[in-house]
C-alpha positions, 0 to 999 in steps of 0.5 A: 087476563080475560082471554086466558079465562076461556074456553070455560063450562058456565052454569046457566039456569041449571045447564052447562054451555061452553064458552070459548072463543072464536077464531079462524077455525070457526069459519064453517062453524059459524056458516052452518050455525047461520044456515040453520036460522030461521028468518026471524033470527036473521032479520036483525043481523049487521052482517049477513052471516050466511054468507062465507064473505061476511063471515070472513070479514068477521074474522078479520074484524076478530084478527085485527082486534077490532072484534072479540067474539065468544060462541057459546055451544051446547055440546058441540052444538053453537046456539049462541055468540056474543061480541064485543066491536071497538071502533078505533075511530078518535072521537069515539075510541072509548065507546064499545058495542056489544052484538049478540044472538041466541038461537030460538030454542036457547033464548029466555035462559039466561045465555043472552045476559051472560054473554052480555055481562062477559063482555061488559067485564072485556070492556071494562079490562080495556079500559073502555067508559061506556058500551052500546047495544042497538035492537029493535024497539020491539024487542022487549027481550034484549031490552029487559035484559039490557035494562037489568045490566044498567043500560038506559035508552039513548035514542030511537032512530025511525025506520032505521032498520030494514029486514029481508022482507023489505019491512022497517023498524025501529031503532033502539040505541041503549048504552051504559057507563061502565062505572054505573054497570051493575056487577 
């Protein structure tokens, strides 16, 4: 089974990261992580993971199955996390999203396509048919990578993002079939 994998030392462009993953332990791990983001890490986030309620709701998210998260820690220092959401709702039960954020100094070496590749394999062993990435239009990083794991443009919603600073983006919803996902 996945789950038993982990947690495990994955060689990313020449360092080693441990992935491993998260549960109700990593409440306070994950709060500090969140606190020590500059704004620009934080202005995409579907939750806001600095705050201990939206941390909580997460792990609940995580105990009731409707989330797997893995955190990826460079010693014990968390740099990363990936999950995959499968929302339980019928008409799109075999659709999975995946969600994942690097830390600044850590992006650009892989850790991002990693996790996106462990958690495609998790929603291939769920049997799921297609999975989702939403990211702002300008996040020519997170595109390309998806790009390379098969994933095509599905839609742009304007303005559908709104940051702290009150500014708005683009919306870029990306999907892949899992038959068609590169292996």
């Amino acid at each position: 089974m996945w789950a038993d994998d982990f947690p495990k030392t994955i060689n990313v462009n020449g360092y080693k990261y441990t992935f491993r993953l998260m549960d109700d332990k990593d409440r306070n791990k994950i709060l500090t992580f969140a606190n020590s983001l500059p704004d620009a890490d934080l202005a995409f986030m579907r939750r806001d993971i600095t705050q201990p309620e939206a941390v909580d709701s997460w792990i609940q998210d995580i105990q009731s199955h409707q989330a797997v998260t893995i955190l990826v820690e460079d010693g014990d220092n968390l740099v990363g996390y990936g999950s995959l959401y499968h929302n339980r709702v019928y008409w799109n039960r075999h659709v999975a999203e995946v969600r994942i954020l690097v830390s600044s100094p850590y992006r650009n070496h892989g850790i991002g396509k990693k996790l996106a590749r462990e958690l495609t394999q998790l929603a291939k062993e769920r049997r799921l048919a297609k999975v989702i990435a939403y990211m702002t239009v300008d996040n020519l990083s997170a595109r390309h990578v998806m790009e390379d794991m098969g994933f095509r443009p599905e839609a742009i919603l304007a303005d559908w993002v709104k940051t702290r600073d009150e500014r708005t983006h683009d919306l870029l919803i990306m999907s892949t079939s899992l038959n068609e996902l590169l292996s």
